[in-house]
C-alpha positions in Angstrom: -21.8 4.7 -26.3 -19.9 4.0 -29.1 -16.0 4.2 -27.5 -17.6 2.0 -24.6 -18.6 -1.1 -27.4 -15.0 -0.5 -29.3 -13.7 -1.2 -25.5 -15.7 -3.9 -25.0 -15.0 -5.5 -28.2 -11.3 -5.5 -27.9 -11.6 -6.6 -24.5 -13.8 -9.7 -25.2 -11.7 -10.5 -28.6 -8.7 -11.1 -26.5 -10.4 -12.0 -23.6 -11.6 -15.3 -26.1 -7.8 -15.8 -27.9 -6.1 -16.0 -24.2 -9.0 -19.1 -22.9 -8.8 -20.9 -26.4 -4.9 -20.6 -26.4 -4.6 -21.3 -22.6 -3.1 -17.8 -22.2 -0.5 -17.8 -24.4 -2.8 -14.9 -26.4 -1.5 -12.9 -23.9 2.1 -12.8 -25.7 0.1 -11.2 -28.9 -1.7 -9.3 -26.9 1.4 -7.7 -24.9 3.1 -7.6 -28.5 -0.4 -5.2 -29.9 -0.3 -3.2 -26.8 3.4 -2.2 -28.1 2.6 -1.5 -30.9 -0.6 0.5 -30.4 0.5 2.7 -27.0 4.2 2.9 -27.1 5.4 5.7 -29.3 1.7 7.3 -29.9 2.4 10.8 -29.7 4.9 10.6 -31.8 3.1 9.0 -34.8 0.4 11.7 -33.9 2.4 14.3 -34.2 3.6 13.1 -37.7 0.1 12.7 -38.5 -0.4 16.6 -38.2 2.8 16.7 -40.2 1.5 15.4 -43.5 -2.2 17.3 -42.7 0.0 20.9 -43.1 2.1 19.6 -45.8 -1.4 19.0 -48.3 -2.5 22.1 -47.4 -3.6 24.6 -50.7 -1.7 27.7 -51.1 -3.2 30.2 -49.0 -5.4 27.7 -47.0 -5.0 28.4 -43.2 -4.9 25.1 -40.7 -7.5 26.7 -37.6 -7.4 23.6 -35.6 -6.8 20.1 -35.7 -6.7 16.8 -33.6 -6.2 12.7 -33.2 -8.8 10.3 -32.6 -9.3 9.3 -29.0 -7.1 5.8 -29.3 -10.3 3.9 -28.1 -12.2 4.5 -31.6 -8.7 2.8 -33.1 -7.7 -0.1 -31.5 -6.9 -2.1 -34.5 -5.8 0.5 -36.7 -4.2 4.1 -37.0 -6.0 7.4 -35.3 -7.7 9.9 -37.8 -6.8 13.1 -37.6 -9.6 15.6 -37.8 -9.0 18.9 -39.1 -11.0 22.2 -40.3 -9.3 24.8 -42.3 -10.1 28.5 -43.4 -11.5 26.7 -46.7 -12.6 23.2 -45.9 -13.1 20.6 -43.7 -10.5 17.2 -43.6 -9.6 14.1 -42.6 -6.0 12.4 -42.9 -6.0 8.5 -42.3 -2.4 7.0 -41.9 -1.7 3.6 -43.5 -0.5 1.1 -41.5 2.4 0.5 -43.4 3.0 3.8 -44.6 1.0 6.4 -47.0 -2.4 8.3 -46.3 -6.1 8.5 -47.1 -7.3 11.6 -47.5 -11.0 12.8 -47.6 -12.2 16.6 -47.5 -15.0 19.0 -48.4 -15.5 22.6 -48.6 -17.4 24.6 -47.1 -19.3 25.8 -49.9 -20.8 22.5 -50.1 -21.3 22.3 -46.4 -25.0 20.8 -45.8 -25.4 20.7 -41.6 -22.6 19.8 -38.9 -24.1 17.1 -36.1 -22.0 16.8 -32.8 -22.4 14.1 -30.0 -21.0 13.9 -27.1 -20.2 10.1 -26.2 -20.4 8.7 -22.7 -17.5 9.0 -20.3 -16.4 12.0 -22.8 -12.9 12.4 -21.1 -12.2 8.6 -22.6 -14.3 8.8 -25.8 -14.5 12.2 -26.6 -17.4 13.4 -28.9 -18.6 12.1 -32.6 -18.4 14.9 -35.4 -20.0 14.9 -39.1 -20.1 17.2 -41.1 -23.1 16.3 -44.4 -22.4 17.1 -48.1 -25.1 19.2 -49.8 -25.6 17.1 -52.9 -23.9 13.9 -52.2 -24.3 12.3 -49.1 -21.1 9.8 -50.1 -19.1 12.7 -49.7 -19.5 13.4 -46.3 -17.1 13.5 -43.3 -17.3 12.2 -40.0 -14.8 11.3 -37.5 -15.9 9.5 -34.1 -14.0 10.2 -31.0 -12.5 13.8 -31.6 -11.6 15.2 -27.9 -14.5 17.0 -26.7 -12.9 20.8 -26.3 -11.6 20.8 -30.2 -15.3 19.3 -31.3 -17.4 21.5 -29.5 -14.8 24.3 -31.4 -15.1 22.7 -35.0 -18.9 22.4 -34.6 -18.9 26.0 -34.0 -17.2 27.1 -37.1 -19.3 24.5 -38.8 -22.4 26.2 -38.2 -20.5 29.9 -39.1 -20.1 28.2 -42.2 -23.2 26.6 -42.6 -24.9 30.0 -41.7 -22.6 31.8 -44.0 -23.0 29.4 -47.1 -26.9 29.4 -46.6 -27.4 32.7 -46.7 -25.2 33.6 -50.1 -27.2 29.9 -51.7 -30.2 32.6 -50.5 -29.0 35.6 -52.4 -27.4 33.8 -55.2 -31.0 31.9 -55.7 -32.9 35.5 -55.5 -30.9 36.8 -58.0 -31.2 34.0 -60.1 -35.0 34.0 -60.1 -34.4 37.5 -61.5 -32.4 36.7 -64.0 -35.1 34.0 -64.9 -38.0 36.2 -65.3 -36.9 36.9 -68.6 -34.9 40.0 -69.0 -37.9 41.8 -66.6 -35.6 44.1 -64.2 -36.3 48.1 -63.7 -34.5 49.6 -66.5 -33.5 46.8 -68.6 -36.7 45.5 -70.0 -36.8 44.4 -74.0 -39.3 43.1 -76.0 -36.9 41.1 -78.6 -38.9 38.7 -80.3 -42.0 41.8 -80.6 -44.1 39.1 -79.1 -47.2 42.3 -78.4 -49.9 41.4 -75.8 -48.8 37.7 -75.0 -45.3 38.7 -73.8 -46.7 41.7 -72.1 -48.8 38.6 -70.2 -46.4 36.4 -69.6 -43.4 39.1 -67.8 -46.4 40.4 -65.9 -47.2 36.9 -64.4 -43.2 36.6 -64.0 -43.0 39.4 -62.2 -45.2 38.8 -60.2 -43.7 35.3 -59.1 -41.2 37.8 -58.0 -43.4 39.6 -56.1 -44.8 36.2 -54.3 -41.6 34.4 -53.8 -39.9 37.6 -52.0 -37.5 38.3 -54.8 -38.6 41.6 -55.1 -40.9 44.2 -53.1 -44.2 45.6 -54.0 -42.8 49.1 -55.0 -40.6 47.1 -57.6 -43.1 44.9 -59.0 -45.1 47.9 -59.4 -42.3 49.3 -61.3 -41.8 46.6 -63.9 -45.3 46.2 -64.1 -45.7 49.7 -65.3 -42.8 49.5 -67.5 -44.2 46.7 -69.1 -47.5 48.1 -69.7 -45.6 51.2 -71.0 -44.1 48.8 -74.0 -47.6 48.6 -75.6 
């Protein structure tokens, strides 16, 4: 729906400046159809240019594409990208440089897809959320419908991917926070007796309850513990 009201927008803007100049707003428009059709590819194609030229050492372009023109009638396409490290987006000025806004997959929150109506014109709508700051994330209206449907499945690879080492990374930090109470390396520093004994039992056993660990280990620590006094 969106490509449909950027249509209809541009269509009723000059629409109104050809009856209020008594069609002479058809000589800007003609001059704005120049400059916005004629040459297109080309300044696409330069787009995707720049995007390889930023790339990071190492970093591997996977696939990336121009806005459909209809979500940039009054300025310059986008040009989505996803790499083997990130996700991007390269904005051409209109008088020359770039804006460039990107985000890695690490801090990949969820990927969104829609598929706009008359899809062959307006393509589909892609965004991609930031984990911890939602300013940060990147979205790109009116990216051809075959390359979206293939960037939001590597989006949700990565997603997947990311979520489950936050998973592991999270366990392992809830071990590390129990206070030194893992099979083997158990210590009793401060000498703290019955109280300390209390307090890694009750830790370990958050362990235990939050799926850190299984019952045989929390058995094991427990009786390491107990084997301290």
């Amino acid at each position: 729906m969106k490509g449909i009201t950027h249509l209809a927008a541009a269509v009723g803007i000059w629409l109104a400046i050809s009856v209020l100049s008594i069609g002479f707003g058809l000589i800007p428009l003609a001059i704005w159809a120049l400059l916005v059709f004629v040459g297109a590819e080309g300044r696409a194609a330069k787009a995707q240019a720049q995007l390889e030229r930023i790339l990071m050492t190492g970093e591997t372009l996977i696939v990336a594409a121009p806005q459909h023109r209809v979500f940039a009638l009054f300025k310059r396409r986008a040009v989505l990208a996803i790499t083997s490290s990130r996700v991007l987006t390269l904005q051409r000025g209109l008088i020359g440089g770039f804006r460039m806004v990107d985000m890695q997959w690490k801090d990949l929150k969820d990927v969104r897809i829609e598929q706009n109506i008359l899809d062959q014109l307006c393509g589909s709508n892609l965004a991609f959320d930031h984990l911890s700051q939602p300013q940060m994330a990147v979205a790109v209206d009116g990216v051809p419908s075959e390359v979206a449907t293939a960037m939001y499945g590597r989006g949700q690879s990565e997603e997947q991917a990311w979520e489950e080492k936050r998973r592991i990374r999270g366990l392992e930090e809830m071990r590390a926070q129990a206070g030194g109470v893992t099979v083997g390396t158990m210590t009793d520093a401060g000498g703290g007796g019955s109280e300390r004994i209390v307090d890694d039992i009750q830790r370990a056993k958050s362990l235990l309850d939050s799926g850190a660990i299984s019952d045989v280990e929390f058995q094991e620590m427990k009786a390491k513990i107990l084997g301290r006094a």
